[in-house]
C-alpha positions, 0 to 999 in steps of 0.5 A: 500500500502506497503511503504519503510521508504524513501516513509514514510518519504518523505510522512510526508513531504508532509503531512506537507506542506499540513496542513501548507497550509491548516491552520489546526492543526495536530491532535497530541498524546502528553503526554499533550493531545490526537489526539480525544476528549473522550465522555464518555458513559452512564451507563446501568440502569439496572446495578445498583449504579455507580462511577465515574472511569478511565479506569484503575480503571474499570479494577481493579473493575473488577479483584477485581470481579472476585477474589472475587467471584470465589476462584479459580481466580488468577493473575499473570505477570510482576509487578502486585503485586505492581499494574503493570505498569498501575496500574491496579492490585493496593491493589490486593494483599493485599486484596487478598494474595500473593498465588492469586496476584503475579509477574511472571519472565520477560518471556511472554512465561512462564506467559502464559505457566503458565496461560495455566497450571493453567486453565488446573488445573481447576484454572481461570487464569488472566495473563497480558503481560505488554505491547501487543508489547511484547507479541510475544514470547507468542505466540506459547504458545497462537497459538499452545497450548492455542488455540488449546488444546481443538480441539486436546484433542476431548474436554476431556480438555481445558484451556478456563478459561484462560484470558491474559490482555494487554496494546495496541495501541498508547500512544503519546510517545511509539515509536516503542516497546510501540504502536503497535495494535496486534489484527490481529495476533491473529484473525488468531487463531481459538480457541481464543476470541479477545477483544477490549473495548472503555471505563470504562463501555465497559471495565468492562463488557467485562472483566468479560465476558472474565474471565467467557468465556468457551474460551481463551481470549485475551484482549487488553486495549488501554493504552491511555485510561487508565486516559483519560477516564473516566465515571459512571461505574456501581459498581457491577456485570455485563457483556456485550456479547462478540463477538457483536458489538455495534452500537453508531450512527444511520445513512444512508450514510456512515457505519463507523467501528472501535475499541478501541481508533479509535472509539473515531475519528470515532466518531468526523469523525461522526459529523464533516460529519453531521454539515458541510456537511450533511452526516449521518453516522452509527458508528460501535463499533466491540468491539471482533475482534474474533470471530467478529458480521458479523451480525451487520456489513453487516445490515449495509453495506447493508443499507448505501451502503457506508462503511469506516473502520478505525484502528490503525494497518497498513493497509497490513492485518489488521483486516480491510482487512477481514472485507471489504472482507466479506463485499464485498462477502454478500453485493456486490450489495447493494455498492454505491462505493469501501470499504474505509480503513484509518489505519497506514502505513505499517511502524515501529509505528514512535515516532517523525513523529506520528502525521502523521501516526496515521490515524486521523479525517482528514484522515477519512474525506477525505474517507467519501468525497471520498465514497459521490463523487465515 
C-alpha cells in the first residue's frame, strides 16, 4: 500500500507506542550493531583449504581470481585503485598494474559505457558503481545497450563478459542516497543476470560465476555485510550456479523467501516460529533475482501451502510482487491462505525513523501468525 510521508510518519508513531507497550526492543541498524544476528555458513568440502574472511575480503579473493587467471580481466570505477570505498579492490593494483586496476571519472554512465566497450573488445570487464543508489544514470547504458546488444546484433556480438559490482541495501546510517535495494529495476531487463549473495562463501562463488557468465551481470553486495560477516571461505577456485536458489531450512508450514541481508531475519523469523510456537518453516535463499529458480520456489509453495516473502525494497513492485504472482498462477490450489509480503514502505529509505521501516523479525512474525490463523 502506497503511503504519503504524513501516513509514514504518523505510522512510526504508532509503531512506537506499540513496542513501548509491548516491552520489546526495536530491532535497530546502528553503526554499533545490526537489526539480525549473522550465522555464518559452512564451507563446501569439496572446495578445498579455507580462511577465515569478511565479506569484503571474499570479494577481493575473488577479483584477485579472476585477474589472475584470465589476462584479459580488468577493473575499473570510482576509487578502486586505492581499494574503493569498501575496500574491496585493496593491493589490486599493485599486484596487478595500473593498465588492469584503475579509477574511472565520477560518471556511472561512462564506467559502464566503458565496461560495455571493453567486453565488446573481447576484454572481461569488472566495473563497480560505488554505491547501487547511484547507479541510475547507468542505466540506459545497462537497459538499452548492455542488455540488449546481443538480441539486436542476431548474436554476431555481445558484451556478456561484462560484470558491474555494487554496494546495496541498508547500512544503519545511509539515509536516503546510501540504502536503497535496486534489484527490481533491473529484473525488468531481459538480457541481464541479477545477483544477490548472503555471505563470504555465497559471495565468492557467485562472483566468479558472474565474471565467467556468457551474460551481463549485475551484482549487488549488501554493504552491511561487508565486516559483519564473516566465515571459512574456501581459498581457491570455485563457483556456485547462478540463477538457483538455495534452500537453508527444511520445513512444512510456512515457505519463507528472501535475499541478501533479509535472509539473515528470515532466518531468526525461522526459529523464533519453531521454539515458541511450533511452526516449521522452509527458508528460501533466491540468491539471482534474474533470471530467478521458479523451480525451487513453487516445490515449495506447493508443499507448505503457506508462503511469506520478505525484502528490503518497498513493497509497490518489488521483486516480491512477481514472485507471489507466479506463485499464485502454478500453485493456486495447493494455498492454505493469501501470499504474505513484509518489505519497506513505499517511502524515501528514512535515516532517523529506520528502525521502523526496515521490515524486521517482528514484522515477519506477525505474517507467519497471520498465514497459521487465515
Amino acid at each position: 500500500m502506497a503511503l504519503t510521508l504524513r501516513t509514514f510518519v504518523s505510522a512510526v508513531r504508532s509503531l512506537s507506542l506499540q513496542h513501548r507497550l509491548h516491552g520489546r526492543n526495536v530491532a535497530l541498524v546502528t553503526s554499533r550493531g545490526v537489526h539480525f544476528s549473522y550465522v555464518p555458513d559452512s564451507p563446501n568440502p569439496s572446495d578445498g583449504a579455507t580462511t577465515r574472511m569478511n565479506f569484503f575480503q571474499s570479494i577481493t579473493s575473488a577479483l584477485d581470481i579472476c585477474l589472475e587467471k584470465d589476462s584479459t580481466a580488468v577493473i575499473f570505477g570510482e576509487d578502486v585503485a586505492f581499494g574503493g570505498v569498501f575496500r574491496c579492490t585493496v593491493g589490486l593494483r599493485d599486484k596487478y598494474g595500473a593498465d588492469r586496476v584503475f579509477n574511472s571519472p565520477l560518471s556511472e554512465q561512462g564506467i559502464v559505457a566503458f565496461g560495455i566497450g571493453m567486453a565488446v573488445a573481447g576484454s572481461t570487464a569488472i566495473a563497480e558503481i560505488q554505491f547501487a543508489d547511484y547507479i541510475f544514470p547507468a542505466f540506459d547504458q545497462l537497459r538499452n545497450e548492455a542488455a540488449m546488444f546481443r538480441y539486436r546484433t542476431g548474436n554476431l556480438f555481445d558484451c556478456g563478459s561484462l560484470t558491474v559490482r555494487t554496494p546495496c541495501m541498508a547500512v544503519g546510517h545511509g539515509a536516503l542516497y546510501h540504502s536503497q535495494s535496486v534489484e527490481a529495476f533491473f529484473a525488468h531487463c531481459p538480457g541481464l543476470k541479477v545477483v544477490i549473495p548472503r555471505g563470504p562463501i555465497q559471495a565468492k562463488g557467485l562472483l566468479l560465476a558472474c565474471m565467467r557468465d556468457p551474460n551481463p551481470c549485475v551484482f549487488f553486495e549488501p554493504k552491511i555485510l561487508y565486516r559483519a560477516a564473516i566465515e571459512d571461505v574456501p581459498t581457491g577456485d570455485y563457483e556456485i550456479p547462478l540463477s538457483k536458489a538455495e534452500v537453508m531450512l527444511e520445513g512444512t508450514d510456512v515457505t519463507l523467501i528472501g535475499w541478501g541481508t533479509q535472509v539473515h531475519v528470515l532466518r531468526e523469523v525461522a526459529e523464533m516460529a519453531q521454539d515458541k510456537f511450533n511452526i516449521s518453516c522452509e527458508l528460501i535463499d533466491l540468491r539471482t533475482i534474474l533470471p530467478w529458480d521458479k523451480d525451487t520456489i513453487l516445490n515449495s509453495a506447493a508443499k507448505t501451502g503457506r508462503v511469506l516473502i520478505s525484502h528490503e525494497a518497498p513493497m509497490t513492485m518489488g521483486f516480491a510482487a512477481e514472485i507471489a504472482t507466479t506463485i499464485q498462477s502454478e500453485c493456486f490450489l495447493n494455498l492454505e491462505a493469501p501470499i504474505e509480503r513484509v518489505c519497506g514502505y513505499d517511502t524515501p529509505f528514512p535515516h532517523v525513523f529506520e528502525p521502523f521501516y526496515m521490515p524486521d523479525k517482528w514484522q515477519c512474525m506477525t505474517a507467519i501468525k497471520k498465514l497459521l490463523n487465515y
